[in-house]
C-alpha angles and dihedrals in degrees: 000000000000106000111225119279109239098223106048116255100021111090120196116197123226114231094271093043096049086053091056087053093043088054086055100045095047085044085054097046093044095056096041087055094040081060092046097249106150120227113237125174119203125190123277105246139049143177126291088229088051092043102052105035083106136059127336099279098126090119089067099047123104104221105211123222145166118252084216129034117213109233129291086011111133112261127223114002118199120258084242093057105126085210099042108105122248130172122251122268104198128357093247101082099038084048091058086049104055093044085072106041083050099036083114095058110035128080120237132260077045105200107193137170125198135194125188152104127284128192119215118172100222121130111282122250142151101310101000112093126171096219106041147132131260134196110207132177129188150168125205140189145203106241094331146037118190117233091244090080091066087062095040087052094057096040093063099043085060098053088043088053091043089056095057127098085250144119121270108288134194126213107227109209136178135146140251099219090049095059098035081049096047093045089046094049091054086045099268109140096175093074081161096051093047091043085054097052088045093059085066096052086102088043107047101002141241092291095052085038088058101047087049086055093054099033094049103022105032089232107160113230096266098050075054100053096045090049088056094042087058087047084046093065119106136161140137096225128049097280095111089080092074097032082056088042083056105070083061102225118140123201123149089232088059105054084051101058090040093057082050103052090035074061095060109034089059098050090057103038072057103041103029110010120191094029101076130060126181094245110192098187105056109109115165115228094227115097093207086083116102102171137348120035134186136195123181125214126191104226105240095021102059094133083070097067147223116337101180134035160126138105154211119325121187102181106024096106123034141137116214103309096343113099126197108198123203157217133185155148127207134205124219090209091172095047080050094051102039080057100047094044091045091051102031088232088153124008126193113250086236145356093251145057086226122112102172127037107205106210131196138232096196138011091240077060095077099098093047092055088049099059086054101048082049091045086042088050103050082066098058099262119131113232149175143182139224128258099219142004099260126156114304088236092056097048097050091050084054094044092051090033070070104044094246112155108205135040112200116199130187131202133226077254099059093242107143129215140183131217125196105207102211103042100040085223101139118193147182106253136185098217077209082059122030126091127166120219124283098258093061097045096055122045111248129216115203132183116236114249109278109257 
């Protein structure tokens, strides 16, 4: 289990634990590539203006600043300075950004996958950090994005999450349109004000959700009750479509977003059943998503979180009349890892990449076990020799306190042998020959069996 950081909200991984992110992260990168998506890293501040153009997120956001000014440098900007520097709080935004700044340059549709850490300033908790890592994916247009995209994107989260040494998780979808639609066609104007009550039904509750919706947006009880019956529909196939039909309200937008998210869902009920359930009440608190959004939810661990999301965006990211329409999907990996450490739902199969500990008999013997870890290593086999010439016994127990599965000796007459630790099966061994099986050579992060 992950020991406690010693400063709150930035968590630091021992050996073993960073293994089992590391597993994650190199799971993630292979599946995005599989699917053609491009890594990009962009730089780790932006603007406050950039930062905050969209939504109302500046309490989160670290504001970054020099101890000491050079002279004749303006002191103390205000938080609120467009120019002053922050770190990103999530990859979206510095993603938009740099679509623009490289149009030139990329090649629409533009797939991209990212991997690094955000800051946000929030109170720490179980799964909420305020240094940690996230996994997006996204594909953006020039203009325009087919629909299609929307489905693609979910399909391949699915398969990434499948992939993970996790408990079985649902993606949680719904559409914009859909709901806007929905809110315009009972009377509702301020689509943005009720979706971002509606953000807070699994927080406060239907009741508390209500009254937000009469005292700050002036809805009457009945406009209300039909906005949480909407956020009450669920289902895993495309029945939500006459569920939705049957509150018999009619609004172009909402046909619309109905006709996407009907898309969707049946792609995936298709592609990846059992992952994916029409979930009218997700909302997404950011204001940047135009159409489908999407929110993940290990079963059994709901009260973590969510630990994927995100949606369509239309108009996060343009330059002058030109628009680049988006769709992505992030991963909390920290949020994944702090779970799956907490709860040893995976565990590395040592603390160490080594596989062989090469040991001495003497100290003179140094060189020689050089020349067999490097020999060792040119094959692919991680090695590493020992400091001194101690007692066998005691090189062996320092060698398994590690995890290290083979101990390799050689005699004063150069003939080699190899130990496996666990089993006590000692063998003559060539160190241009022998190569133990894949499993050993590599560490190995396994899921426990499922309870």
């Amino acid at each position: 289990m992950a020991r406690t950081a010693s400063l709150s909200g930035f968590p630091e991984w021992l050996p073993e634990e960073r293994l089992v992110e590391q597993h994650v992260l190199d799971s993630l990168r292979r599946t995005f590539e599989l699917h053609g998506f491009s890594s990009i890293e962009t730089r780790a501040v932006e603007t406050v203006g950039q930062l905050l153009r969209k939504g109302e997120i500046d309490k989160e956001v670290y504001g970054l600043s020099r101890l000491q000014d050079d002279e004749g440098e303006e002191a103390g900007k205000g938080k609120h300075d467009p120019h002053a520097l922050a770190l990103h709080f999530d990859l979206t935004v510095p993603f938009a950004r740099y679509v623009v700044e490289n149009a030139g340059y990329l090649a629409f549709p533009f797939r991209r996958y990212q991997i690094q850490k955000v800051w946000r300033g929030e109170r720490p908790q179980e799964g909420r950090a305020r240094e940690f890592t996230q996994a997006d994916i996204d594909v953006v247009g020039d203009g325009e994005l087919p629909f299609r995209y929307d489905v693609e994107i979910a399909l391949v989260i699915a398969e990434a999450l499948g992939a993970l040494p996790i408990p079985e998780f649902r993606l949680r979808i719904n559409n914009r349109k859909l709901a806007e639609g929905f809110y315009r066609g009972i009377g509702l104007t301020d689509t943005a004000g009720v979706l971002r009550s509606i953000d807070k039904l699994e927080k406060i509750g239907p009741a508390k959700v209500a009254e937000l919706l009469k005292a700050e947006l002036g809805a009457t009880d009945e406009q209300a009750q039909a906005a949480l019956k909407l956020a009450g529909i669920k289902t895993e196939d495309t029945s939500f479509v006459a569920q939705v039909r049957s509150l018999g309200v009619s609004n172009d937008l909402l046909e619309e977003g109905l006709n996407e998210l009907e898309q969707v869902i049946e792609a995936a009920v298709k592609r990846v059943p059992g992952k994916v359930v029409a979930d009218l009440s997700i909302a997404r608190g950011l204001d940047y998503y135009t159409g489908t959004v999407v929110e993940t939810v290990l079963v059994g661990h709901e009260q973590l979180g969510s630990i994927c999301s995100g949606g369509r965006y239309d108009a996060l990211a343009s330059k002058g009349n030109r628009k680049f329409p988006g769709v992505g999907l992030s991963i909390g990996v920290t949020r994944l890892v702090s779970r799956i450490l907490s709860q040893d739902l995976a565990k590395a199969s040592r603390s160490v990449p080594t596989a062989v500990f090469v040991a001495l008999t003497s100290d003179e013997s140094w060189g020689e076990a050089q020349d067999v870890a490097t020999e060792l290593r040119s094959r692919g086999i991680p090695a590493e020799v020992a400091a001194k010439a101690e007692k066998f016994g005691k090189q062996i127990k320092f060698a398994d306190r590690r995890g290290i599965p083979f101990v390799w000796f050689t005699d004063e007459d150069g003939k080699h042998q190899v130990k496996d630790i666990r089993s006590g099966e000692q063998v003559d061994a060539d160190p241009a020959t022998w190569t133990p099986s894949d499993e050993d050579i590599r560490v190995q992060v396994n899921a426990a069996p499922a309870s």
